[in-house]
N, C-alpha and C positions, 0 to 999 in steps of 0.2 A: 504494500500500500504506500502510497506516496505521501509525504511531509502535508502536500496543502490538501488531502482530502481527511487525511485526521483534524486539521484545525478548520476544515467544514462540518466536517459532520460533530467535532465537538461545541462548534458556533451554532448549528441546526439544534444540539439538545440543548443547549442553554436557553436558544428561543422558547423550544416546545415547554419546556419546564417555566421558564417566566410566564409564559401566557397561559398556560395550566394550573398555577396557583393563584395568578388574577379570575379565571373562570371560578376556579372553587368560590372563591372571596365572592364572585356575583353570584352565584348559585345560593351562599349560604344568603349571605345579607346581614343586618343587622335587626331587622324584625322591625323596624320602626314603621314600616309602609303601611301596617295594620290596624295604627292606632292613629287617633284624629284629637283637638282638644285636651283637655286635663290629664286623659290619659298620656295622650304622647309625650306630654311633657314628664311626667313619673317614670314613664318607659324612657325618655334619652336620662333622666337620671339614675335612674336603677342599673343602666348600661354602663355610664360612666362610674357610677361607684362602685359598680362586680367589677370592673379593670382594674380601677385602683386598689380595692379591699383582696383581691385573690391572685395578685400577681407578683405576691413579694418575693415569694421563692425562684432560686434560679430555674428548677427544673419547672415551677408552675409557668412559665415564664416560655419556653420553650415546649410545655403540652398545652396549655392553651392560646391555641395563636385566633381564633373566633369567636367571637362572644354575638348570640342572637337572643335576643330578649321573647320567650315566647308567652308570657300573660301577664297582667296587669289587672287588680283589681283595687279600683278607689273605695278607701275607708272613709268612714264619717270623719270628721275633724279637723287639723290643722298638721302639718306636718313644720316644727320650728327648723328642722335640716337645710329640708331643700326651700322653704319659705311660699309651700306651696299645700295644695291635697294632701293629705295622711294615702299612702297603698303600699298594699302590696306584689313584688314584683316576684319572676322567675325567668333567671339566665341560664342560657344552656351553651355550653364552652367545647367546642373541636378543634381539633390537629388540622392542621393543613390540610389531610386528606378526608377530610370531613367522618373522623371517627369521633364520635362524643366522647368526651373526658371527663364533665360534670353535670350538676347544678348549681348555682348559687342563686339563695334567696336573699331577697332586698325587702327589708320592712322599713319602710321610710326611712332611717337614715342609717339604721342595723346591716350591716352585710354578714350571710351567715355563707359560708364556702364547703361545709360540711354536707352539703346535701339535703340535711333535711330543714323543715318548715320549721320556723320558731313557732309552739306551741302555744304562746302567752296570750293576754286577751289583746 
């Protein structure tokens, strides 16, 4: 094999693979498209606070590279956090290759990364 067909076809899979993990990225989304008013403002914050609250680990950092927000429900009340609705949310976190990694739930300004629901009132 000749010098400039290995540094094509190693230029061809660096392409395939960039726009293969951009595809993934549009496939998953971030969940936001679903939600309209008070919700979607609780959903971009339950999203931004599962990235900051569940990503301190190196390796969390490296297993989840997606975070798509899939429910939202508004509570009665006031939430003092985000200075908005009292809700509760649920994030669902994949690998590049869209294998699920987790849950993290978001109770107004609580992020729990454990999986399960805070039971509290």
């Amino acid at each position: 094999m000749r010098p400039w067909m290995i540094i094509v076809a190693i230029g061809a899979f660096v392409i395939v693979l960039a726009l293969g993990v951009e595809s993934i990225r549009f496939l998953t989304g971030d969940g936001m498209a679903r939600f309209t008013g008070e919700t979607r403002v609780a959903a971009q914050e339950a999203l931004h606070r599962a990235r900051l609250g569940c990503g301190e680990e190196i390796v969390d950092r490296l297993l989840m590279q997606e975070f798509q927000v899939v429910d939202v429900q508004l509570k009665p009340g006031y939430c003092p956090a985000i200075g908005g609705p009292a809700f509760q949310a649920k994030v669902r976190t994949y690998t590049l290759i869209l294998i699920p990694t987790g849950t993290i739930f978001v109770d107004c300004g609580e992020v729990n990364c454990t999986g399960q629901p805070n039971m509290g009132p």
